[in-house]
C-alpha positions in Angstrom: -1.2 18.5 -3.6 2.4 19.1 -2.1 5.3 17.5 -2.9 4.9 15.3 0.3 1.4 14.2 -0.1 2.1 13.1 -4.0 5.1 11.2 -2.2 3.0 9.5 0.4 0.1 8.3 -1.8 2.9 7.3 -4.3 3.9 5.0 -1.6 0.4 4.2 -0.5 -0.5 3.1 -3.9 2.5 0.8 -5.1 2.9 -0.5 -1.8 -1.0 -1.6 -1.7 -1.1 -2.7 -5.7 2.3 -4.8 -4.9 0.7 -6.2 -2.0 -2.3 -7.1 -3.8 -0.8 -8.8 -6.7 2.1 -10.6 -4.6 -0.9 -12.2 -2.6 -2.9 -13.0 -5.4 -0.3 -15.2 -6.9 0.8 -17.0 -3.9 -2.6 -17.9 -2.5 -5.1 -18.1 -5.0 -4.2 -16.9 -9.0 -8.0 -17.5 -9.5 -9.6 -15.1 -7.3 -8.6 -11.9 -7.8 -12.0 -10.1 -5.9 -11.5 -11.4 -2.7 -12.4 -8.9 -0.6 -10.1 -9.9 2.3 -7.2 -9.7 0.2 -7.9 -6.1 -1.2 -8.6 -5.2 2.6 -5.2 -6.7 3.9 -3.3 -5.0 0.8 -5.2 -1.5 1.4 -4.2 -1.6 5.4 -0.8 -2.5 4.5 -0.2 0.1 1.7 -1.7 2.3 4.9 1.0 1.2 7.5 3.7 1.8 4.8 3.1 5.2 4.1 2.4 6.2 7.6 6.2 4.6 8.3 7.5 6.1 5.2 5.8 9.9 6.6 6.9 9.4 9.8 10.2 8.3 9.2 11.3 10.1 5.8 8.8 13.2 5.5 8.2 14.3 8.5 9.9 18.0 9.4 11.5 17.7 12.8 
């Protein structure tokens, strides 16, 4: 892996996992399977590193 793929899945992955856990507490501390929630986090970890290569990474 590069230095900018490490980078982007960095993001991917704290961005998802921060998403995840931020939701869990304010909707429901009890369900922490809820497939909808893991989807929603996943897609937005997705949109974040897409911004972050777009923006950041990218070579012009």
């Amino acid at each position: 892996m590069t230095s900018t793929t490490k980078s982007v899945f960095g993001i991917f992955l704290i961005s998802s996992v921060a998403t995840y856990v931020y939701g869990n507490f304010n909707t429901d501390f009890h369900n922490w399977l809820n497939p909808m929630t893991i989807l929603v986090s996943v897609l937005m970890g997705c949109v974040l590193a897409f911004v972050y290569y777009y923006f950041v990474k990218r070579k012009h």
